[in-house]
C-alpha positions as CSV (number, residue, x, y, z in Angstrom):
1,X,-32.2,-16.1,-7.9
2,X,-29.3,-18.6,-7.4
3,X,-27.8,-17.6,-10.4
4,X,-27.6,-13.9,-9.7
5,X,-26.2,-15.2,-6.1
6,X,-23.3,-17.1,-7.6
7,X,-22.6,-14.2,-9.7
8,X,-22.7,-11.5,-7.4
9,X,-20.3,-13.7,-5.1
10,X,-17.5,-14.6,-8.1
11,X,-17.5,-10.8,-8.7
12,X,-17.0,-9.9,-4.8
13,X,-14.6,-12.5,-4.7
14,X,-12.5,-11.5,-8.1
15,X,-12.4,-7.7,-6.3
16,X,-10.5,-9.1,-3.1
17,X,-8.7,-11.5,-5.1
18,X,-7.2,-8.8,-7.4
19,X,-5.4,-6.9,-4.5
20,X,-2.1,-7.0,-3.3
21,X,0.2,-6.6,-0.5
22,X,3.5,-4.8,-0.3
23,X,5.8,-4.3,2.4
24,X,7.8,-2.0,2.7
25,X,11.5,-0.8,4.8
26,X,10.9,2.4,5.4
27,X,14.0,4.7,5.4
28,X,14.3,8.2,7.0
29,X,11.3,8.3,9.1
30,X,12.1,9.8,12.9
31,X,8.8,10.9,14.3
32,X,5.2,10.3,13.6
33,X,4.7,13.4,11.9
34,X,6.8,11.5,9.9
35,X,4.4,8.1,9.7
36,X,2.0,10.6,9.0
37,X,3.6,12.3,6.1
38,X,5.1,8.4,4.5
39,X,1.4,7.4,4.8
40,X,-0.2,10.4,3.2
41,X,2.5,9.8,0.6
42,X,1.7,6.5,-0.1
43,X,-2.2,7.0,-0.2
44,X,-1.5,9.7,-2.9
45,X,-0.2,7.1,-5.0
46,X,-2.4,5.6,-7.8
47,X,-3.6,2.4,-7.1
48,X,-2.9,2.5,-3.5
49,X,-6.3,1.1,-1.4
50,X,-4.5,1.6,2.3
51,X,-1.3,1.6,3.7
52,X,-0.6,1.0,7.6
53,X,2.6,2.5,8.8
54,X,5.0,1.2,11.4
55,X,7.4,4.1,13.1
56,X,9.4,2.1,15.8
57,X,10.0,-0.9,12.5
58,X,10.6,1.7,9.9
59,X,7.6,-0.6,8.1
60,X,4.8,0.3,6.1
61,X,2.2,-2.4,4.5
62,X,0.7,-1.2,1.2
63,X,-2.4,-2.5,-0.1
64,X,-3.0,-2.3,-3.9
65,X,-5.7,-2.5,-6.2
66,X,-3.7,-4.6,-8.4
67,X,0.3,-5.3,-8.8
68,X,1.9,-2.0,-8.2
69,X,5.8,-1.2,-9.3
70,X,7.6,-0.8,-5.7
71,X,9.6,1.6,-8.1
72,X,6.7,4.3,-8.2
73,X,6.2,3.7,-4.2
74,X,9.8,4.4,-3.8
75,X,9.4,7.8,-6.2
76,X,6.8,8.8,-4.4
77,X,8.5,8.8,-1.0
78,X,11.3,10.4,-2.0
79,X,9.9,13.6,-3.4
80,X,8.9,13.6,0.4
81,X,12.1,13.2,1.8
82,X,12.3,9.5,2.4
83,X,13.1,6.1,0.8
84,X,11.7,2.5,1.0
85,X,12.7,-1.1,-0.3
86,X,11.1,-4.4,0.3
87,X,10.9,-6.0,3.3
88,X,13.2,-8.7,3.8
């Protein structure tokens, strides 16, 4: 019973250990139909988990399954009309 324990905690723990953060500057967004739109965006992209969006900052925070190329996030913006960079 302890063993199966120990194993079924290493595993939970090597799922949350495996995901990432990104943060994002957010160019171009104006309204929160725009928030709405960079978010919907960004949850379309594969290997995207969540992704909170901050209108007044012109900041989103990406959680990722694993590493994810800022590159693709980027793409994927601006086929909808905006652009990002990481946050400095």
């Amino acid at each position: 019973m302890k063993k199966l324990l120990i194993i079924s905690l290493f595993a939970a723990a090597s799922l949350f250990a495996a995901e990432k953060e990104v943060n994002l500057t957010v160019k171009g967004m104006t309204c929160q139909m725009c928030a709405a739109s960079v978010k919907d965006a960004l949850m379309k992209t594969e290997g995207v988990k969540d992704a909170k969006i901050y209108l007044k900052d012109g900041k989103a925070i990406v959680k990722t399954e694993k590493d994810i190329d800022v590159n693709a996030l980027n793409a994927k913006l601006k086929s909808h009309g905006y652009s990002a960079e990481m946050a400095k």
